[in-house]
N, C-alpha and C positions, 0 to 999 in steps of 0.2 A: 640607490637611485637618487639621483638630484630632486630639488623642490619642486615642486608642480609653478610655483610662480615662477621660480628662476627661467624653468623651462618654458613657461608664457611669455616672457619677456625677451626671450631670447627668438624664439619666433615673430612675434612681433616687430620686433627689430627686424630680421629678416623680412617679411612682409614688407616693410615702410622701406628700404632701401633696393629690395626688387623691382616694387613698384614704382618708386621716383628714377631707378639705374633703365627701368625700358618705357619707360617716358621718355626720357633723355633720347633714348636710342630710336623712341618711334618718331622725334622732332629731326633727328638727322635723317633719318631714311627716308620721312614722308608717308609712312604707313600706320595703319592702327595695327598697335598690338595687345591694347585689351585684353583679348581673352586670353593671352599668352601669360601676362604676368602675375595670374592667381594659379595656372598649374605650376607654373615656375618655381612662385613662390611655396606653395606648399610640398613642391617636390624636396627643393633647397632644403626647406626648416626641417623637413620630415627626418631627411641626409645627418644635416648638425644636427639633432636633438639626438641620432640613435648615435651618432660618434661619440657627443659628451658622454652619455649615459653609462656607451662601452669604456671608455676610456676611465671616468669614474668609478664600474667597477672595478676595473684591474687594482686600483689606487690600496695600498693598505689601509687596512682599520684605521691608524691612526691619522695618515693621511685624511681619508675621505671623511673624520671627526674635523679636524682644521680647516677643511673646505667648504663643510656645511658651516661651521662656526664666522668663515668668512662671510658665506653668502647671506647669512642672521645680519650678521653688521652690518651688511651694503644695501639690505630690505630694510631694516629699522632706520641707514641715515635717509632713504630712501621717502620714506614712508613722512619722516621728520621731515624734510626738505617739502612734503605735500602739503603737510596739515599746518607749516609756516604759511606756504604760501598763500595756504586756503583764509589764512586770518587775514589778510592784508585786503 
């Protein structure tokens, strides 16, 4: 199974780009869609989080060692990139 932050993060994203994509769509139309954009979204991320998830099972052993190894790197430069900015 993927990381629980990874998997936060990647919902999140989802979340902020549903939300901003039927904004967009409700200023063309003219309509509120509000209430639309948080089932949406949570249908959306629910969809991608069980795809990763399956798909990173399938992944072999070694593979799915490589991918968690990746995703350690991209949270720590992550994390690095916060607590810079935090100093400034």
């Amino acid at each position: 199974m993927l990381p629980e932050v990874f998997l936060l993060a990647v919902k999140g994203l989802i979340v902020l780009l549903v939300a901003e994509g039927l904004k967009a769509l409700s200023s063309l139309l003219g309509r509120d869609l509000s209430g639309w954009s948080a089932w949406f979204a949570s249908v959306l991320g629910t969809i991608i989080v069980f795809a990763l998830n399956t798909i990173f099972a399938e992944l072999p052993q070694e593979w799915q060692t490589l991918v968690l190894a990746i995703l350690a790197l991209l949270e720590a430069n992550g994390l690095y990139r916060i607590t810079r900015a935090l100093r400034r």
